[in-house]
C-alpha positions, 0 to 999 in steps of 0.5 A, spaced: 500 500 500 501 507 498 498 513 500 499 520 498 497 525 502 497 532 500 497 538 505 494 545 504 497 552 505 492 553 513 496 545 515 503 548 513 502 555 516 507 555 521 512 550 524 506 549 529 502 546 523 508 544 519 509 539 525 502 536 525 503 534 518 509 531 520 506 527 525 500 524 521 505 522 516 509 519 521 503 516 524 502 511 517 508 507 515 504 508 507 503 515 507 510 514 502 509 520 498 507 527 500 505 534 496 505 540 500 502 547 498 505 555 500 504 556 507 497 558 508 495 564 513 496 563 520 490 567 523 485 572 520 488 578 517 494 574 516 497 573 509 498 567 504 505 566 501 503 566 495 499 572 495 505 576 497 509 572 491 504 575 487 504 582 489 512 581 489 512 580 481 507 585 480 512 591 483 518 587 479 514 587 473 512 595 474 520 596 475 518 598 483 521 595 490 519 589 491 523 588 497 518 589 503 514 583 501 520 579 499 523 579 506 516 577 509 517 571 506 523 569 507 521 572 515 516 566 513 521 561 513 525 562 517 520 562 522 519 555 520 525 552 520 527 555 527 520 552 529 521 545 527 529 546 529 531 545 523 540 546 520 537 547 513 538 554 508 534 557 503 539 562 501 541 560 495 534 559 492 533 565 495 538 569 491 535 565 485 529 567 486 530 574 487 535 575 481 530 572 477 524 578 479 530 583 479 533 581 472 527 577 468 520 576 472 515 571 470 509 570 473 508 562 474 515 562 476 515 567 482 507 564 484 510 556 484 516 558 488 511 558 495 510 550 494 518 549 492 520 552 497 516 548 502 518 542 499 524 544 500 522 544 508 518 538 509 523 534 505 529 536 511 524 535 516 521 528 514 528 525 511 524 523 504 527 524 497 526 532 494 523 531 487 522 538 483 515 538 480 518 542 474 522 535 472 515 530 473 509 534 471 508 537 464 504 542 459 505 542 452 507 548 448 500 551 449 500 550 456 494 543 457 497 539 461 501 533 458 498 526 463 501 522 458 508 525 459 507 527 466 505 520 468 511 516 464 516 521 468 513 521 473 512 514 475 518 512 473 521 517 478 518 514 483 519 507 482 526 509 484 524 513 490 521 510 496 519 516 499 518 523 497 515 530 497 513 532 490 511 540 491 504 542 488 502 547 484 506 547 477 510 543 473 514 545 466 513 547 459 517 543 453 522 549 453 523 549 461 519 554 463 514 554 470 508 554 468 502 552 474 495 550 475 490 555 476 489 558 484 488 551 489 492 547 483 495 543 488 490 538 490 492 536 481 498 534 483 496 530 489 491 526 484 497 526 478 502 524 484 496 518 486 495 516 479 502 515 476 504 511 483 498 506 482 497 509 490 492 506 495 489 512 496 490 520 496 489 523 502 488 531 502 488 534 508 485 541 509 482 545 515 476 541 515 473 534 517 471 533 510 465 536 505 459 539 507 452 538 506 452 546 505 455 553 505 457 554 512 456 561 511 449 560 510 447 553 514 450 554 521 455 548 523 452 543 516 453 535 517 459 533 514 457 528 507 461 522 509 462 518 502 459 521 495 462 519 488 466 522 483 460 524 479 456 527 485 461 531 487 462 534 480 455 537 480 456 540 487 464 543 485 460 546 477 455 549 482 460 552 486 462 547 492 470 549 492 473 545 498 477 541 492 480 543 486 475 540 480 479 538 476 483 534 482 478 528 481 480 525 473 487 523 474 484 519 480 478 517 478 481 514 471 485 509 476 479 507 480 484 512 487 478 514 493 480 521 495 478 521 503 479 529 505 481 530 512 481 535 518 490 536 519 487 539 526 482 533 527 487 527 524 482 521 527 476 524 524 474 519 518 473 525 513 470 524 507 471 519 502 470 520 494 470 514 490 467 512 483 461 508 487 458 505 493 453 501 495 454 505 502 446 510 502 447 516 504 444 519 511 440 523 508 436 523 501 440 528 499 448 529 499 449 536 499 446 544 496 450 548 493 448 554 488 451 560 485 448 568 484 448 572 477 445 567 472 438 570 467 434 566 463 433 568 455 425 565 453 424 563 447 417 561 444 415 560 438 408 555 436 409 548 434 417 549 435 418 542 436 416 541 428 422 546 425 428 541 424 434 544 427 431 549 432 435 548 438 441 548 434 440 555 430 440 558 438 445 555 440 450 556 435 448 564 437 451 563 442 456 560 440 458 565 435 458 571 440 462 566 446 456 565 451 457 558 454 449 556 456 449 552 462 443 550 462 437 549 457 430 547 459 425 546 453 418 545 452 413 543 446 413 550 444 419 554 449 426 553 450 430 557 456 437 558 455 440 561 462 447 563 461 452 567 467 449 574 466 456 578 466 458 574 460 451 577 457 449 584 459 455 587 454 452 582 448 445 582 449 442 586 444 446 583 438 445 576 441 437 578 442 437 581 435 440 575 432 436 570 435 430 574 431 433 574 424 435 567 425 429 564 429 423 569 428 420 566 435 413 570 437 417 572 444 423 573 447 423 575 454 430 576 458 430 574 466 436 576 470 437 576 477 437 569 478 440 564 482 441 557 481 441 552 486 443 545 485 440 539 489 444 532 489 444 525 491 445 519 489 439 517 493 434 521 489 433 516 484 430 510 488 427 515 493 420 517 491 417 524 492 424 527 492 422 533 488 415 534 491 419 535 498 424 540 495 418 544 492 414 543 498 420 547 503 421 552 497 413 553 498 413 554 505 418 559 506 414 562 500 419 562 495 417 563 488 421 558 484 422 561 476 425 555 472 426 547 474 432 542 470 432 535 471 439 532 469 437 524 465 441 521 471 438 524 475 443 526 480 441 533 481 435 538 480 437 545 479 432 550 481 432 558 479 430 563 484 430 569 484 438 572 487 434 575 493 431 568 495 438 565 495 440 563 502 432 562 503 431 557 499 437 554 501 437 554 507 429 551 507 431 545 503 436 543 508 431 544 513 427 539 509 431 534 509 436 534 515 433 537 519 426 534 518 421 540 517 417 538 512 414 531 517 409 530 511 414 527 506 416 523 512 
C-alpha cells in the first residue's frame, strides 16, 4: 500500500502546523509520498505566501521595490525552520529567486516558488527524497497539461524513490519554463502524484473534517457528507462547492484512487471519502446544496417549435458565435430557456437578442436576470420517491417563488432558479427539509 497525502497552505502555516503534518505522516508507515502547498495564513488578517509572491512580481514587473514583501517571506521561513529546529538554508534559492524578479520576472515562476520552497522544508524535516515538480509534471507548448508525459516521468521517478515530497502547484513547459495550475492547483498534483504511483489512496488534508452538506456561511455548523462519488461531487464543485480543486478528481478517478479529505487539526476524524461508487446510502436523501448568484434566463417561444428541424441548434450556435457558454437549457413543446452567467451577457445582449430574431423569428423573447441557481444532489434521489415534491414543498413554505426547474437524465441533481434575493432562503429551507426534518409530511 501507498498513500499520498497532500497538505494545504492553513496545515503548513507555521512550524506549529508544519509539525502536525509531520506527525500524521509519521503516524502511517504508507503515507510514502507527500505534496505540500505555500504556507497558508496563520490567523485572520494574516497573509498567504503566495499572495505576497504575487504582489512581489507585480512591483518587479512595474520596475518598483519589491523588497518589503520579499523579506516577509523569507521572515516566513525562517520562522519555520527555527520552529521545527531545523540546520537547513534557503539562501541560495533565495538569491535565485530574487535575481530572477530583479533581472527577468515571470509570473508562474515567482507564484510556484511558495510550494518549492516548502518542499524544500518538509523534505529536511521528514528525511524523504526532494523531487522538483518542474522535472515530473508537464504542459505542452500551449500550456494543457501533458498526463501522458507527466505520468511516464513521473512514475518512473518514483519507482526509484521510496519516499518523497513532490511540491504542488506547477510543473514545466517543453522549453523549461514554470508554468502552474490555476489558484488551489495543488490538490492536481496530489491526484497526478496518486495516479502515476498506482497509490492506495490520496489523502488531502485541509482545515476541515471533510465536505459539507452546505455553505457554512449560510447553514450554521452543516453535517459533514461522509462518502459521495466522483460524479456527485462534480455537480456540487460546477455549482460552486470549492473545498477541492475540480479538476483534482480525473487523474484519480481514471485509476479507480478514493480521495478521503481530512481535518490536519482533527487527524482521527474519518473525513470524507470520494470514490467512483458505493453501495454505502447516504444519511440523508440528499448529499449536499450548493448554488451560485448572477445567472438570467433568455425565453424563447415560438408555436409548434418542436416541428422546425434544427431549432435548438440555430440558438445555440448564437451563442456560440458571440462566446456565451449556456449552462443550462430547459425546453418545452413550444419554449426553450437558455440561462447563461449574466456578466458574460449584459455587454452582448442586444446583438445576441437581435440575432436570435433574424435567425429564429420566435413570437417572444423575454430576458430574466437576477437569478440564482441552486443545485440539489444525491445519489439517493433516484430510488427515493417524492424527492422533488419535498424540495418544492420547503421552497413553498418559506414562500419562495421558484422561476425555472432542470432535471439532469441521471438524475443526480435538480437545479432550481430563484430569484438572487431568495438565495440563502431557499437554501437554507431545503436543508431544513431534509436534515433537519421540517417538512414531517414527506416523512
Amino acid at each position: 500500500m501507498k498513500k499520498v497525502v497532500k497538505f494545504g497552505g492553513s496545515s503548513l502555516a507555521d512550524a506549529a502546523q508544519f509539525a502536525k503534518s509531520a506527525g500524521i505522516v509519521r503516524a502511517d508507515d504508507t503515507r510514502v509520498y507527500v505534496v505540500p502547498s505555500a504556507p497558508g495564513k496563520r490567523f485572520n488578517g494574516d497573509t498567504k505566501v503566495t499572495d505576497m509572491l504575487y504582489e512581489c512580481f507585480e512591483l518587479a514587473s512595474a520596475g518598483r521595490d519589491f523588497q518589503e514583501p520579499f523579506r516577509k517571506i523569507k521572515d516566513r521561513y525562517g520562522e519555520i525552520i527555527r520552529g521545527l529546529g531545523l540546520n537547513i538554508s534557503l539562501d541560495d534559492a533565495f538569491a535565485e529567486i530574487e535575481d530572477r524578479l530583479l533581472n527577468h520576472p515571470e509570473k508562474d515562476y515567482t507564484a510556484s516558488r511558495g510550494e518549492y520552497l516548502n518542499g524544500l522544508v518538509m523534505s529536511a524535516y521528514l528525511g524523504f527524497t526532494f523531487i522538483d515538480a518542474a522535472e515530473v509534471v508537464f504542459f505542452n507548448d500551449g500550456g494543457v497539461f501533458d498526463w501522458e508525459r507527466t505520468r511516464e516521468a513521473l512514475s518512473g521517478r518514483l519507482a526509484g524513490t521510496p519516499a518523497a515530497v513532490v511540491p504542488g502547484f506547477y510543473g514545466s513547459r517543453p522549453d523549461g519554463a514554470v508554468q502552474t495550475f490555476s489558484r488551489g492547483g495543488s490538490d492536481i498534483t496530489g491526484a497526478i502524484v496518486a495516479g502515476a504511483c498506482g497509490a492506495s489512496v490520496y489523502e488531502n488534508w485541509t482545515d476541515v473534517c471533510g465536505l459539507l452538506m452546505a455553505d457554512p456561511r449560510i447553514i450554521g455548523n452543516p453535517e459533514v457528507i461522509r462518502h459521495i462519488t466522483y460524479s456527485e461531487l462534480r455537480e456540487l464543485a460546477y455549482m460552486g462547492a470549492t473545498v477541492m480543486h475540480e479538476d483534482t478528481i480525473f487523474p484519480v478517478k481514471k485509476a479507480g484512487i478514493p480521495i478521503n479529505i481530512r481535518n490536519t487539526n482533527n487527524p482521527d476524524d474519518p473525513g470524507t471519502w470520494i470514490v467512483e461508487n458505493t453501495a454505502r446510502r447516504s444519511r440523508f436523501t440528499i448529499t449536499g446544496i450548493t448554488g451560485r448568484k448572477d445567472f438570467c434566463s433568455i425565453g424563447i417561444a415560438k408555436d409548434f417549435m418542436h416541428t422546425e428541424v434544427g431549432f435548438c441548434k440555430k440558438v445555440v450556435e448564437i451563442f456560440e458565435e458571440f462566446g456565451i457558454s449556456i449552462e443550462h437549457l430547459p425546453t418545452g413543446i413550444d419554449t426553450m430557456n437558455v440561462v447563461v452567467q449574466e456578466a458574460k451577457f449584459v455587454d452582448k445582449e442586444q446583438q445576441v437578442l437581435n440575432a436570435i430574431s433574424r435567425c429564429v423569428t420566435p413570437d417572444t423573447l423575454e430576458v430574466e436576470s437576477g437569478l440564482a441557481l441552486i443545485s440539489v444532489v444525491g445519489r439517493s434521489m433516484r430510488s427515493q420517491s417524492g424527492t422533488a415534491a419535498k424540495v418544492f414543498s420547503a421552497l413553498a413554505r418559506a414562500r419562495i417563488n421558484v422561476r425555472m426547474i432542470d432535471q439532469g437524465a441521471s438524475e443526480l441533481n435538480i437545479i432550481i432558479g430563484v430569484l438572487n434575493e431568495d438565495f440563502e432562503r431557499a437554501i437554507s429551507s431545503i436543508y431544513n427539509a431534509f436534515v433537519n426534518k421540517d417538512c414531517d409530511e414527506w416523512e
